[in-house]
C-alpha positions in Angstrom: 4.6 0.3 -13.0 2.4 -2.0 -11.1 0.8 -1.4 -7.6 1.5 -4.2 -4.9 -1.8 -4.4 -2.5 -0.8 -6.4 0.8 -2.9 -7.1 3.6 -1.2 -6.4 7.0 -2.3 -8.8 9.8 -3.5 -6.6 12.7 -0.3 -8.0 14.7 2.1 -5.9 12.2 0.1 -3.2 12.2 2.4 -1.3 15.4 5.6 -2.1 13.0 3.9 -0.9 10.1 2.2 2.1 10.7 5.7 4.1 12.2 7.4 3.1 8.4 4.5 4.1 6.3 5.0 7.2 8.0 8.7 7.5 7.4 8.0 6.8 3.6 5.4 9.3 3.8 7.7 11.8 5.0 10.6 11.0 3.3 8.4 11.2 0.1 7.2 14.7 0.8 10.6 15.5 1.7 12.0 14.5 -1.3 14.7 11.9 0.6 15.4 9.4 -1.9 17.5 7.5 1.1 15.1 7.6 3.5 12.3 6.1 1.2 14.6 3.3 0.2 14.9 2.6 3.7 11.3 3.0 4.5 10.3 0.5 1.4 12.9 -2.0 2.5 11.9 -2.4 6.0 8.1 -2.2 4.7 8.8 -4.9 2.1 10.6 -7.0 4.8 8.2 -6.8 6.9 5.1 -7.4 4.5 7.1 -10.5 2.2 4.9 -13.4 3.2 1.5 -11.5 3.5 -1.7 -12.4 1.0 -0.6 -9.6 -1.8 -1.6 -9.0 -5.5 -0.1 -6.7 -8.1 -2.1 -4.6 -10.1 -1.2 -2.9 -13.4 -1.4 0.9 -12.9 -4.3 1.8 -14.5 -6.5 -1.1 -13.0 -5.0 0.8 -9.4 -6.3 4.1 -10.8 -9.7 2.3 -11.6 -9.8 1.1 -8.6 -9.3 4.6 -6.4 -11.6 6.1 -8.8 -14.6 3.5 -7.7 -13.5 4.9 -3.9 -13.8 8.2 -5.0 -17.1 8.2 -6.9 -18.7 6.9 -3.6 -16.7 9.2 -1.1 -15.3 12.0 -3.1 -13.3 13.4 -0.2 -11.0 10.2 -0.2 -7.6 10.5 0.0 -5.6 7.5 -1.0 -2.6 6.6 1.3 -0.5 3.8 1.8 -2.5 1.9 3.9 -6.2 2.0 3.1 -8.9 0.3 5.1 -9.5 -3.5 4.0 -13.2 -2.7 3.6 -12.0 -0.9 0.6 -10.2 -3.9 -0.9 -12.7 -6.6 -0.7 -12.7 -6.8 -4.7 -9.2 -8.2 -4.0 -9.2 -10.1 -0.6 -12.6 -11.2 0.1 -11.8 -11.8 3.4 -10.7 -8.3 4.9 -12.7 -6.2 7.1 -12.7 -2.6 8.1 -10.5 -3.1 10.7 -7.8 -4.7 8.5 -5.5 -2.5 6.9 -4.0 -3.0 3.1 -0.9 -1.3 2.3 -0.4 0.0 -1.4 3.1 0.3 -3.0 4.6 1.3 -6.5 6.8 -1.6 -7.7 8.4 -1.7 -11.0 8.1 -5.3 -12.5 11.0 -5.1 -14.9 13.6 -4.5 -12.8 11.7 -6.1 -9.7 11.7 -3.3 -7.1 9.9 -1.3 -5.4 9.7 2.2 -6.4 
């Protein structure tokens, strides 16, 4: 599994934000149709944006760094671009970078 990192230009954030909470919820709630749904739309939405796909561990790596300088960090699906400036070194605080599971072989999201 690999970990797609997009930056969301602050003009999607109002469509974004409403279906990263719909995948959030349909993930807690176990609703396999309403995640497809939510990852479509988000994937949609997010196609032509700067991305980069990491390899899962390198993701976990990566959280861990956030985590050894602000232990009570909670990774999401959007994370603050002043996190992610390792990986677009032109985000700022105020951009927002949305983190999703794909699976390379098969070439969806997950």
């Amino acid at each position: 599994m690999r970990i797609r990192l997009t930056v969301i230009p602050l003009d999607d954030l109002d469509r974004v934000r409403p279906l990263v909470d719909a995948l959030r919820n349909a993930v807690n709630s176990g609703d396999m149709d309403g995640m497809d749904t939510a990852t479509e739309k988000l994937t949609t939405i997010t196609a032509t944006g700067h991305s980069i796909d990491l390899p899962e561990e390198e993701w976990r790596r990566f959280l861990a760094k956030i985590r050894a300088k602000n232990p009570e960090f909670q990774s999401d699906y959007l994370l603050s671009g002043g996190l992610c400036t390792e990986y677009f070194s032109k985000v700022t605080s105020e951009t927002m970078v949305l983190q999703l599971p794909i699976d390379k072989k098969e070439g969806n999201y997950v």
